[in-house]
Wavefront OBJ file of the C-alpha trace (Angstrom):
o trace
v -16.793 -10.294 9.691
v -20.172 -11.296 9.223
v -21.419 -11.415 12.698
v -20.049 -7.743 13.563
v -18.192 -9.028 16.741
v -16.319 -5.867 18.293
v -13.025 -6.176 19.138
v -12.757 -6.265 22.813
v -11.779 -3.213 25.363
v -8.826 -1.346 23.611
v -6.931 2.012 24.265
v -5.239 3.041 20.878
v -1.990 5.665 21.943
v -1.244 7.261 18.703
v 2.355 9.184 18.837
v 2.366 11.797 16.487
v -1.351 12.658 18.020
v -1.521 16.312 16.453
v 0.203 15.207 13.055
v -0.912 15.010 9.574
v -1.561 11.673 9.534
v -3.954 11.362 12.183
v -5.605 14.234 11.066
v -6.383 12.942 7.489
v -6.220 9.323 8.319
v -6.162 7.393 11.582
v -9.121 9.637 13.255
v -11.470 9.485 10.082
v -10.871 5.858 10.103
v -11.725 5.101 13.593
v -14.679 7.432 13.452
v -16.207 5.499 10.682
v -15.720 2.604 12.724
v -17.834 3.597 15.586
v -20.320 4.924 12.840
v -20.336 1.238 11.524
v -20.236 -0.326 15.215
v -17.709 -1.928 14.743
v -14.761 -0.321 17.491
v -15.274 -2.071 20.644
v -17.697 -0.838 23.518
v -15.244 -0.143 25.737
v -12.340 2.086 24.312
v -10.040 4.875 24.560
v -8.070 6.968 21.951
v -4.809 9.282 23.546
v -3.053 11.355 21.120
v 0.210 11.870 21.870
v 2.368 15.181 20.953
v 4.197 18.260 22.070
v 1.550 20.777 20.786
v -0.325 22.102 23.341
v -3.457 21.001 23.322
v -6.336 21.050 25.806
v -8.745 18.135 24.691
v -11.343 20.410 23.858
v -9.042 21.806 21.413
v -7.676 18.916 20.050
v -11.040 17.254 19.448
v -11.854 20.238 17.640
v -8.886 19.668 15.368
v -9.444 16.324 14.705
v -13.416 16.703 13.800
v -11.908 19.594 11.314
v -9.569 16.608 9.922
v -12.818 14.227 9.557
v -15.181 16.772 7.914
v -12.460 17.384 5.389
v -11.080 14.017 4.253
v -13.790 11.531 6.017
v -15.503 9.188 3.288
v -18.540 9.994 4.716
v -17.910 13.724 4.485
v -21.116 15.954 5.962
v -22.433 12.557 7.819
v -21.759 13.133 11.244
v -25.189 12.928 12.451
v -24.464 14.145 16.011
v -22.564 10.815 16.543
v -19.028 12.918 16.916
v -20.068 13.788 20.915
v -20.292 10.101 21.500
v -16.739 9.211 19.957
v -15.228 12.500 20.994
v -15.745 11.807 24.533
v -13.159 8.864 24.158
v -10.281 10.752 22.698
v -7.921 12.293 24.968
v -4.534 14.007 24.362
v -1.210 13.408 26.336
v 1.407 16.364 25.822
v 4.481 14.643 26.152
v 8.023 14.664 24.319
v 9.000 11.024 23.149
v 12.350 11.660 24.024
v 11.615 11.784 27.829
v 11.614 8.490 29.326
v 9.550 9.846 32.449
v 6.949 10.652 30.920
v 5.953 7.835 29.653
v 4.188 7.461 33.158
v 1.320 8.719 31.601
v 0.360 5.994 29.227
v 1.062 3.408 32.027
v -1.390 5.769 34.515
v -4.128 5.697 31.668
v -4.019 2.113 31.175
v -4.447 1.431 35.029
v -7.308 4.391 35.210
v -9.169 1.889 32.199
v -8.676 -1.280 33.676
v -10.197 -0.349 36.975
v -13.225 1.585 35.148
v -13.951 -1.496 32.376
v -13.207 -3.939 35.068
v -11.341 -5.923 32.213
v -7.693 -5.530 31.151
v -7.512 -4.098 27.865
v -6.172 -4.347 24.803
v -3.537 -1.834 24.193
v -2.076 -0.815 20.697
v 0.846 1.993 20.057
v 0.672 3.157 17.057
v 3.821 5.275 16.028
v 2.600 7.957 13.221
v 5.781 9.880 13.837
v 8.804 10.295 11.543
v 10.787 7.075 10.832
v 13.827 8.772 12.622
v 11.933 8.667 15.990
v 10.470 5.124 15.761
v 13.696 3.663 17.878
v 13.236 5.887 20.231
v 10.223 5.827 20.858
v 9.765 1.953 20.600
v 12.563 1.494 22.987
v 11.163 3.038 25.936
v 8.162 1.427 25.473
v 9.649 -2.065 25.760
v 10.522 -0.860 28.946
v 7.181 -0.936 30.402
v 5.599 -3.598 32.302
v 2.751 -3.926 30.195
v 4.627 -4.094 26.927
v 5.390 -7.939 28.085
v 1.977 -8.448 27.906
v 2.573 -10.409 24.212
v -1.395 -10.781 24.368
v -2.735 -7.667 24.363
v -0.384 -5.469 23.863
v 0.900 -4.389 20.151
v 3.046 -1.521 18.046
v 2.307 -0.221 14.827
v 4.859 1.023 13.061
v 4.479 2.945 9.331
v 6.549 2.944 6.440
v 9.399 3.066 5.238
v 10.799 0.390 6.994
v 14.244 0.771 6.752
v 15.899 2.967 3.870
v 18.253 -0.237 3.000
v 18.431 -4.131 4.018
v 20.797 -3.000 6.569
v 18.945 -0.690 8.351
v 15.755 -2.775 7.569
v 17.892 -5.384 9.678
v 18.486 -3.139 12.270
v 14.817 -2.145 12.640
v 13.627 -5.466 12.946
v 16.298 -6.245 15.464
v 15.476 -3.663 17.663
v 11.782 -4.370 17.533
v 11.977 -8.344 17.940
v 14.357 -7.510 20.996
v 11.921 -5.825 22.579
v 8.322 -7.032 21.099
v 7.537 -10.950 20.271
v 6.948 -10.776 16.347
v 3.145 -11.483 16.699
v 3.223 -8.260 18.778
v 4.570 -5.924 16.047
v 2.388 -4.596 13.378
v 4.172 -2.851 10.361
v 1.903 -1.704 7.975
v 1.179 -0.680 4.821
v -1.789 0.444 3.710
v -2.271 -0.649 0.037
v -2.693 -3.696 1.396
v -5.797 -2.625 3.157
v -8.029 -1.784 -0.137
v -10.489 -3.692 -0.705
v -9.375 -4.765 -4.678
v -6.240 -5.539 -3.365
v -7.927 -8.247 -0.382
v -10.107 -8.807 -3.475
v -7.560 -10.807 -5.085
v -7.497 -13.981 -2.618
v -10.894 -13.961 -3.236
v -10.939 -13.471 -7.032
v -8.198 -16.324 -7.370
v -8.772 -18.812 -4.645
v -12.661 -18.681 -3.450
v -13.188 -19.459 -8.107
v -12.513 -22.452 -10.099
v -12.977 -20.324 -12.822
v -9.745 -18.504 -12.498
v -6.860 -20.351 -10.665
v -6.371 -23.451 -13.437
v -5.620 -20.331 -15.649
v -3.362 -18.576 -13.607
v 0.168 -19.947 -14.685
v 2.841 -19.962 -16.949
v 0.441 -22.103 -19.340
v -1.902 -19.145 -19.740
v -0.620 -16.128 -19.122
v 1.433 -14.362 -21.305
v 3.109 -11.798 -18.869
v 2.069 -9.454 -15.674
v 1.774 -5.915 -15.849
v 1.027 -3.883 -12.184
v 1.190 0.193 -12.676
v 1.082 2.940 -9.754
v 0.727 5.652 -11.184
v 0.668 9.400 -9.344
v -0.595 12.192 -11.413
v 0.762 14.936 -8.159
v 4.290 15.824 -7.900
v 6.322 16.181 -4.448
v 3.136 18.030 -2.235
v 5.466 19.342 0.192
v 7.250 16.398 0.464
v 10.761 17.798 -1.241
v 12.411 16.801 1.993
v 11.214 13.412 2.711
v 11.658 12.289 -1.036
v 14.966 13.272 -1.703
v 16.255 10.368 0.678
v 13.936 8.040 -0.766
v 13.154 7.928 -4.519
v 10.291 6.280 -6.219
v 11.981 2.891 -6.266
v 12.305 2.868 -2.057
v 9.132 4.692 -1.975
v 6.942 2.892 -3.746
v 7.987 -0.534 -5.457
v 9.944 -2.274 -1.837
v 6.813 -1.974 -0.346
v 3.372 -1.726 -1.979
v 4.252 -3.221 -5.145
v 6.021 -6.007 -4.130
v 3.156 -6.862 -1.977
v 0.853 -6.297 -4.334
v 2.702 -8.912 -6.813
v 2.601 -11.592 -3.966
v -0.683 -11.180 -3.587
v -1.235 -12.030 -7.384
v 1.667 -14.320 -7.491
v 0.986 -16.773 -4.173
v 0.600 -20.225 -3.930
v -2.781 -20.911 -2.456
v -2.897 -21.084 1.511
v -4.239 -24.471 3.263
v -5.650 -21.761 5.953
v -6.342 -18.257 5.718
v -4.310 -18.148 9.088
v -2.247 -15.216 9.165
v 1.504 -16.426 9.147
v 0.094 -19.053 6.646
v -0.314 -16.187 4.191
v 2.651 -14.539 4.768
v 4.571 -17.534 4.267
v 3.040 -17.927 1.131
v 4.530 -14.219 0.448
v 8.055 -14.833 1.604
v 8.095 -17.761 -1.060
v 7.495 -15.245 -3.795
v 9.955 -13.062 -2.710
v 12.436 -15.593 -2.107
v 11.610 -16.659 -5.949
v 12.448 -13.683 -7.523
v 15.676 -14.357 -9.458
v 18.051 -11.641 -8.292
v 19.264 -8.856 -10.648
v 22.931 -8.985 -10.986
v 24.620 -5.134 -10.938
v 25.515 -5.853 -14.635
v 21.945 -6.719 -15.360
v 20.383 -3.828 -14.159
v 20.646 -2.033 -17.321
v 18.559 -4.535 -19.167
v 15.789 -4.832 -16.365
v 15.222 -1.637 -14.380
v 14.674 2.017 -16.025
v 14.512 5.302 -13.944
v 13.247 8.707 -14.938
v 13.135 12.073 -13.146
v 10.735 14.617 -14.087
v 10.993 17.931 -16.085
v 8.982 21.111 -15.744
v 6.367 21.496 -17.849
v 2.725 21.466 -18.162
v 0.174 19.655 -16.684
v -3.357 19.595 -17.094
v -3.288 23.075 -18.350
v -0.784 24.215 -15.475
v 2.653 25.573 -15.532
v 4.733 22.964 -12.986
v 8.622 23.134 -12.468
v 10.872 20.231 -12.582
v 12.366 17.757 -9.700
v 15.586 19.941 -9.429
v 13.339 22.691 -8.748
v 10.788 21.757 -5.865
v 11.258 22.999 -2.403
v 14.019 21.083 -0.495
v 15.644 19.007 -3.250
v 19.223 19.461 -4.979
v 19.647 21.245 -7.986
v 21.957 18.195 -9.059
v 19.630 15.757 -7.611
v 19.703 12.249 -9.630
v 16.790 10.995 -7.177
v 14.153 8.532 -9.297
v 10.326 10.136 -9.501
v 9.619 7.609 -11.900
v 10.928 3.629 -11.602
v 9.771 0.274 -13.823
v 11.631 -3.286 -13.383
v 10.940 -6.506 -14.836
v 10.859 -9.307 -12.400
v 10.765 -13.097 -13.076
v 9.750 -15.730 -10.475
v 12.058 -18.919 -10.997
v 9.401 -21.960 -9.687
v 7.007 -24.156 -11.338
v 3.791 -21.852 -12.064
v 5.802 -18.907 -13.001
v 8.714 -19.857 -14.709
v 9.266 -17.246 -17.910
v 6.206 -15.501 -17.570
v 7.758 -11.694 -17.046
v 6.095 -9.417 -14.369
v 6.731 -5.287 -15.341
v 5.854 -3.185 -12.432
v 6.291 0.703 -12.526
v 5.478 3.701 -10.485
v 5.791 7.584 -10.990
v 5.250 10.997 -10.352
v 3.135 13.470 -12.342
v 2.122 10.885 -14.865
v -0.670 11.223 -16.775
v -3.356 10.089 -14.789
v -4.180 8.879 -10.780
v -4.303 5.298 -11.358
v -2.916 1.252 -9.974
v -4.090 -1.550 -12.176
v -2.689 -4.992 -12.320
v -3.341 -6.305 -16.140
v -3.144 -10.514 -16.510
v -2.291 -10.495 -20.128
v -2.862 -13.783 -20.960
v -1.526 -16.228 -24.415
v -3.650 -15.398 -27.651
v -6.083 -18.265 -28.920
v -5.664 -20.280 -32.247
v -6.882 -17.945 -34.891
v -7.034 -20.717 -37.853
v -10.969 -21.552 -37.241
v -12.081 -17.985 -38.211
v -12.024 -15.876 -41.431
v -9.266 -13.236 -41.920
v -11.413 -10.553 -41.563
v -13.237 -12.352 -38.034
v -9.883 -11.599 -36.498
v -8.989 -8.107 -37.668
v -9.876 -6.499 -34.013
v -8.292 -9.915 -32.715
v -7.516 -9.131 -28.957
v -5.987 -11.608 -26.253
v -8.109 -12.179 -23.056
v -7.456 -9.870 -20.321
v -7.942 -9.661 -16.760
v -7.823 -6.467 -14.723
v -7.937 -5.462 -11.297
v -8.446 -2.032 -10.626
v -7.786 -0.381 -7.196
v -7.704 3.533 -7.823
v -8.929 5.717 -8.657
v -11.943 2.764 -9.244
v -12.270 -0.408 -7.755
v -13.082 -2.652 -9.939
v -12.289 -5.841 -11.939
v -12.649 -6.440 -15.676
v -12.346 -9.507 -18.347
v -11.738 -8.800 -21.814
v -13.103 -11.568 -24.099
v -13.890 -12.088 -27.893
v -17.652 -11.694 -28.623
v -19.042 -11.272 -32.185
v -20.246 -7.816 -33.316
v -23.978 -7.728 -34.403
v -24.523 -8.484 -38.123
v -24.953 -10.895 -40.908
v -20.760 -11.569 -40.354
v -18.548 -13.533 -38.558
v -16.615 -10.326 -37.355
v -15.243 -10.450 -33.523
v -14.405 -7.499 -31.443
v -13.144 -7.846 -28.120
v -15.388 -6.180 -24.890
v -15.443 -5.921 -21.183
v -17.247 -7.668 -18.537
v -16.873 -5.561 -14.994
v -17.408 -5.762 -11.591
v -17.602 -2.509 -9.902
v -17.223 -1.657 -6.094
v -19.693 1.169 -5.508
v -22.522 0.377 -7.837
v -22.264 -3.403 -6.549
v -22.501 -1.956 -3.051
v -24.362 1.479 -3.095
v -21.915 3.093 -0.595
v -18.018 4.021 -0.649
v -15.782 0.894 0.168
v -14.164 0.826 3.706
v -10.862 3.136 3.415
v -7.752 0.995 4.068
v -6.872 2.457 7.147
v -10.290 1.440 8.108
v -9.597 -2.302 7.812
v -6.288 -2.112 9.392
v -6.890 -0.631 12.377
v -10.465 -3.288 13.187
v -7.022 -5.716 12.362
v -4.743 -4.454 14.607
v -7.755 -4.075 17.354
v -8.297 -7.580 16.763
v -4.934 -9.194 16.454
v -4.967 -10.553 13.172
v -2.024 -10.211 11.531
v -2.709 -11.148 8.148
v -2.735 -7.924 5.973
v 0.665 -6.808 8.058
v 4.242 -7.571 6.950
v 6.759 -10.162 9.012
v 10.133 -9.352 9.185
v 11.402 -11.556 7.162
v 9.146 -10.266 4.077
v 10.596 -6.853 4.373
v 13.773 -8.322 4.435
v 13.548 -10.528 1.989
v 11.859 -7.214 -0.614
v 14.844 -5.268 0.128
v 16.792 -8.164 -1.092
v 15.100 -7.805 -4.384
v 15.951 -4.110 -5.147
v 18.764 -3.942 -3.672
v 21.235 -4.813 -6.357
v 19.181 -1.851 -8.653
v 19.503 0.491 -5.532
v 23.253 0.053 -5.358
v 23.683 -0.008 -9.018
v 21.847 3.299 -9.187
v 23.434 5.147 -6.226
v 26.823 4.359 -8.078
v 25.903 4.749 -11.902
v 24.841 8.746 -12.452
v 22.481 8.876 -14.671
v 23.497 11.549 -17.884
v 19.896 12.209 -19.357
v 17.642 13.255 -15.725
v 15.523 14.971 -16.336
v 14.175 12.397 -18.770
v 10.014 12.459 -18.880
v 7.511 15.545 -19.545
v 4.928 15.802 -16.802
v 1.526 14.530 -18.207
v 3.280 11.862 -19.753
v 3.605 8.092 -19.081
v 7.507 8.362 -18.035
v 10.258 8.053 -20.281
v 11.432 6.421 -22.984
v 13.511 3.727 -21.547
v 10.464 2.840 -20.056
v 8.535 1.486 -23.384
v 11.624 0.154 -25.003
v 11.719 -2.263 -21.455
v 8.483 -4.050 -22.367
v 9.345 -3.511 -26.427
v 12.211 -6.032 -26.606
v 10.223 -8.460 -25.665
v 7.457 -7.412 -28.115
v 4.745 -5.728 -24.995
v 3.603 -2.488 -24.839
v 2.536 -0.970 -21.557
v -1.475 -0.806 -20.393
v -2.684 2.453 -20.397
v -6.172 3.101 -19.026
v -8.559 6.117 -19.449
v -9.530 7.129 -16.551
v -13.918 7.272 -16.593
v -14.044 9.334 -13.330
v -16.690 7.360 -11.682
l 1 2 3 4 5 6 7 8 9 10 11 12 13 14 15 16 17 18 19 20 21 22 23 24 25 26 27 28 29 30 31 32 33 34 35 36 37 38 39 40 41 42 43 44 45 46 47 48 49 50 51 52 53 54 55 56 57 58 59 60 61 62 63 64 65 66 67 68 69 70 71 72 73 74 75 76 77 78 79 80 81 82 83 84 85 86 87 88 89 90 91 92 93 94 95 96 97 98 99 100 101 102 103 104 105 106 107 108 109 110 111 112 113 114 115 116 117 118 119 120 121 122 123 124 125 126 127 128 129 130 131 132 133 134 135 136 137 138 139 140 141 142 143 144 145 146 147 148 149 150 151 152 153 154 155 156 157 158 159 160 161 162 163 164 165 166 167 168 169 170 171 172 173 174 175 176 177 178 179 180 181 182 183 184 185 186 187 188 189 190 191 192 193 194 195 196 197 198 199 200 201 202 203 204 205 206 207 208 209 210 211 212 213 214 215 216 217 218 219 220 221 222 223 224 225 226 227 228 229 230 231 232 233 234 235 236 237 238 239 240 241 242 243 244 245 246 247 248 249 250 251 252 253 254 255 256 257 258 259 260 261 262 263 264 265 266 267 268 269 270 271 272 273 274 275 276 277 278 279 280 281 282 283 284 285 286 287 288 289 290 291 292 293 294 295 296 297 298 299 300 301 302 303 304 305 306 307 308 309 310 311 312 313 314 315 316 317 318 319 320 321 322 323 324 325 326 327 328 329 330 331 332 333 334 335 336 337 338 339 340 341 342 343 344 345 346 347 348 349 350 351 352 353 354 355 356 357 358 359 360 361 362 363 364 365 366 367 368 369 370 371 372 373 374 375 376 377 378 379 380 381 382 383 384 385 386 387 388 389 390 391 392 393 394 395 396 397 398 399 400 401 402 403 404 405 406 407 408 409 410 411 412 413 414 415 416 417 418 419 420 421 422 423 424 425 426 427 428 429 430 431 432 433 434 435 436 437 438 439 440 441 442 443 444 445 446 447 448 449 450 451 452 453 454 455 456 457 458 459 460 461 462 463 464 465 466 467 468 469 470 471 472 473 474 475 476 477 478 479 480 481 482 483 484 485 486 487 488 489 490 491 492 493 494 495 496 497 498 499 500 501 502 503
């Protein structure tokens, strides 16, 4: 994006206009956009809801949402009368078919002002519950057949199973062409996370390295140091496991776990993701004992405050056997990957904010050194770092100052914000100038959010039918629970902890 080429004319119709999401999201994003000049000159932003708002009031709201949780908090500059004059708001209920007369009415009223036909994007920020709905009855209008300009954005979860997942897509793909439909997720819009094509293929340093030959085993952590936030409802149904490792984790590990792409064309990418997925060797129901742990938090302290357990928050079960904490170990059956064990896991109020991916990789011959060279011995290291820093780090030997041949291993780093002076893009940022423009790249296809149910499936099933007898089985403040470590220990590992510096 060198040149800064706008996208062209667009109209963005977000449903679920005067929701939280928006309002902490989607509007800061697109504001920092125009700040940046990078949203088209000629566009138009209609939130949709069934609060009343005039759009006075509802700009109002949403600069509230931007001077709160913008990146560039306190930087308006006057520029929020420019991009408030393009956002509108529609009152309309998504259930009634008729009035979706007024989205077809605004996109005539902008074609005959720009003199152009625009591009036209629906993004659904609305409960997954109302996404067929809502997507249905706009298949039925003229302009959705437009397979050109016309696209749908739909959030996560995508599906709660592979059968519903199925469903989804086959409601969708009925009534949207596939290069139409836009379901994101927006890890995969940080910019460590795109850092990783970079790191691996755009380096000869790095990519003869990264293989079976080399590395010893793959470690990815997200980590949440917050419990529920309200969210009591939502995560009863869905468990860390759904929440968390089906979609951002997975796509993290293809990301580190491709083959490298002939193009950087988008279905060229994601092809290169499916084959991951599709390489996973499948956990039997009898294996999942030996390759998946679960934990559910207990009440306890953390960071100096009192905080009650799971079975405790607002809107869960006092028996609920829901998973706050998950870890798996994952092996990709083809040639680069073969036996080299990938441990993912993902929690809630660990110890700390963070999601690293660690490349542990085999240790050197020790037999050219003295005994006492090696005594602080450790293995190279690569680590990518997307929050709560962005950054990337190599651990290497390097002698210690002195009249002795003593090593001690130390860190070379590449960090975001001092190599760049200003906060990275946000995620939502980058996805949205994507979706504007049509590329497809950092979205998933159906068939790769088919093919990551089909991975966790069997531990799904296998937990829905096995209760566990210890929940709850992790302190808050902690790193999860036991079962956790003793995954990683029989194969002689130890989980990657890292302190967080608070840059």
């Amino acid at each position: 994006m060198q040149d800064n080429k706008r996208p062209p004319a667009s109209i963005l119709f977000i449903f679920g206009g005067s929701g939280d999401l928006n309002y902490r999201k989607l509007t800061p994003a697109l504001y920092n956009l125009f700040l940046d000049d990078w949203m088209p000159e000629q566009f138009a932003i209609a939130g949709i809801g069934r609060s009343p708002y005039t759009d006075e009031a509802y700009r109002q709201h949403l600069l509230d949402g931007v001077t709160k949780f913008s990146r560039r908090k306190g930087k308006l500059n006057g520029h929020w009368t420019d991009f408030s004059q393009h956002v509108n708001y529609l009152q309309m209920d998504g259930d009634d078919a008729e009035a979706y007369s007024l989205i077809t009415d605004l996109v005539k009223a902008k074609e005959a002002e720009w003199g152009v036909h625009p591009n036209v994007v629906f993004y659904l920020a609305v409960a997954p519950q109302l996404v067929p709905s809502i997507a249905s009855k706009l298949g039925g209008l003229n302009i959705c057949s437009d397979t050109s300009s016309t696209r749908i954005v739909v959030e996560k979860p995508f599906g709660h199973d592979l059968k519903s997942a199925h469903e989804l897509n086959a409601l969708l793909t009925g009534m949207f062409a596939e290069e139409q439909i836009f379901r994101i997720d927006h890890y995969l819009g940080k910019e460590t996370v795109q850092n990783i094509l970079a790191l691996r293929f755009a380096n000869a340093l790095f990519e003869p390295v990264w293989n079976r030959n080399y590395i010893d085993h793959i470690q990815i952590t997200a980590a949440e140091s917050v419990g529920l936030e309200g969210r009591g409802g939502y995560f009863e149904h869905a468990g860390a496991l759904r929440d968390m490792v089906q979609n951002h984790i997975l796509q993290i590990l293809c990301m580190v776990a491709m083959e490298a792409p002939v193009s950087f064309d988008a279905n060229e990418i994601r092809n290169k993701k499916v084959d991951v997925l599709n390489a996973i060797r499948r956990i039997s129901h009898e294996q999942v004992h030996d390759f998946a742990v679960r934990g559910q938090y207990s009440s306890g302290w953390k960071k100096g405050e009192k905080v009650v357990g799971y079975r405790e928050e607002t809107g869960v079960s006092p028996q609920s056997n829901i998973d706050t904490f998950a870890a798996a170990k994952f092996y990709i059956d083809n040639w680069r990957w073969q036996g080299v064990p990938f441990y993912v896991r993902t929690g809630k109020y660990l110890n700390q904010k963070a999601t690293h991916i660690t490349l542990q990789f085999k240790p050197a011959p020790h037999y050219a050194f003295p005994n006492e060279s090696a005594e602080s011995w450790r293995s190279n290291r690569l680590t990518i770092s997307i929050q709560p820093n962005m950054d990337i780090s190599i651990r290497f030997q390097a002698k210690r100052p002195g009249q002795t041949m003593t090593l001690d291993p130390v860190d070379m780093k590449f960090n975001y914000e001092e190599a760049e002076g200003e906060h990275a893009p946000e995620a939502y940022e980058t996805l949205l100038l994507d979706v504007m423009e049509g590329d497809a790249t950092l979205f998933m296809r159906a068939d790769q959010v088919e093919a990551a149910w089909k991975v966790i499936m069997p531990i799904l099933e296998t937990w829905e039918n096995r209760k566990p007898q210890d929940f709850p089985n992790y302190a808050p403040d902690s790193w999860g629970p036991d079962g956790s470590d003793a995954l990683l220990a029989r194969d002689g590992h130890t989980w990657i902890n890292y302190i967080n510096t608070g840059r």
